[in-house]
C-alpha positions in Angstrom: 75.8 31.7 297.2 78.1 29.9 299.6 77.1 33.1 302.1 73.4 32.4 302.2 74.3 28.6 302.8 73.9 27.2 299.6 76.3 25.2 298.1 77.1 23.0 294.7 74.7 19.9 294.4 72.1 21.5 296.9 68.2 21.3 296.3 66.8 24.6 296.1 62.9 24.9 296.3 61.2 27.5 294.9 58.1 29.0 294.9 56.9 30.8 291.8 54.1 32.6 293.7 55.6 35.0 295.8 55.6 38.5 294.4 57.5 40.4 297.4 60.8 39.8 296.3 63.0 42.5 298.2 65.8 40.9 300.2 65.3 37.7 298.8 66.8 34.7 297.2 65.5 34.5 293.7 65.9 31.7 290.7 66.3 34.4 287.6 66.7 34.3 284.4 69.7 36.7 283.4 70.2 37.2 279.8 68.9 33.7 278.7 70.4 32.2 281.5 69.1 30.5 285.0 71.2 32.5 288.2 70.1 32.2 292.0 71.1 35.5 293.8 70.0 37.9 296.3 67.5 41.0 295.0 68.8 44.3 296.5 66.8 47.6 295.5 68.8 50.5 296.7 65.9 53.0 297.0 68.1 56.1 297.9 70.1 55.6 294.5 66.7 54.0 292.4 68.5 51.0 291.6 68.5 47.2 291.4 70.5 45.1 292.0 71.2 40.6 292.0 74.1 40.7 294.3 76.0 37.0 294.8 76.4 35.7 298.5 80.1 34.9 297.7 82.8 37.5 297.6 84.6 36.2 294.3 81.5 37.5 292.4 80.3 41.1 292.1 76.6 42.4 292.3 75.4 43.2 288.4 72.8 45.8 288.0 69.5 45.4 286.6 69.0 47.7 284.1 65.6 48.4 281.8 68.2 46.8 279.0 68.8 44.2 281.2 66.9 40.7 279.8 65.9 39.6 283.2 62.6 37.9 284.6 62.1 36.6 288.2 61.5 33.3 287.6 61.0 32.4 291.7 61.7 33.0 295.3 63.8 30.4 296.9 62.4 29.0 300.7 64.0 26.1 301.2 67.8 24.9 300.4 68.2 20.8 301.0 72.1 19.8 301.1 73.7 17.2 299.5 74.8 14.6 301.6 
């Protein structure tokens, strides 16, 4: 996520709260596992997507198969010192 400023040892808060999660950094759970990535919804195609802020990872498509919750909506990102 090194695009949206957030970096290896950072602090993320979350907030577990927020339901509007278009456009927004999200902690998920993506097939058993924790991720942090960006929720696109491409309304003209009826798709969604987590999409990576770093261009060595590609976007992965959320699919009704897809095991995937929301588990929160990122708002604040402390760095390490």
């Amino acid at each position: 996520m090194k695009g949206a400023g957030i970096y290896p040892g950072d602090i993320l808060i979350v907030d577990r709260a927020i339901e509007t999660i278009k456009g927004k950094v999200i902690v998920a759970l993506l097939n058993g596992e924790f991720t942090v990535k960006r929720y696109y919804v491409d309304n003209a195609l009826s798709k969604t997507y987590l999409v990576p802020e770093n261009p060595d990872f590609y976007p992965h498509e959320i699919t009704p198969e897809t095991d995937f919750k929301v588990w929160g909506v990122v708002t604040y990102n402390v760095h390490k010192l």
